[in-house]
Phi, psi and omega in degrees: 000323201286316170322308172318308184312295189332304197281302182294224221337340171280315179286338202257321169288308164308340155276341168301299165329308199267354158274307244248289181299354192264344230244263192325308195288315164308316145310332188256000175264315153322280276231318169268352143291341195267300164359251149024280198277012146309272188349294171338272169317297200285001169290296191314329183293307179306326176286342177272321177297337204256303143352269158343291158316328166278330178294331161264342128286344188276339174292298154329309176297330200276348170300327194262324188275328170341000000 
């Protein structure tokens, strides 16, 4: 009997073990999405801004020869 008890507590910790880690890895793939979707964006913000300026020198040049 005290075995039984034994084994089942040997299980509820180890599962207890495989939450925790399953916990940790959820997190840390959260932490590399946010990483990841920063990144993202802020190439994208540079990439429009850099846009944006050339779309407003090419008005100016075409403003001066008019």
């Amino acid at each position: 009997m005290q075995k039984m008890f034994q084994q089942k507590i040997q299980q509820r910790e180890k599962d207890l073990q495989q939450l925790r880690e399953a916990l940790e890895s959820h997190k840390h793939s959260a932490q590399t999405a946010v990483e990841d979707s920063e990144r993202i964006f802020t190439e994208l913000i540079r990439s429009i801004e850099r846009s944006r300026s050339e779309l407003i020198r090419l008005i100016r040049d075409q403003e001066k020869r008019a």
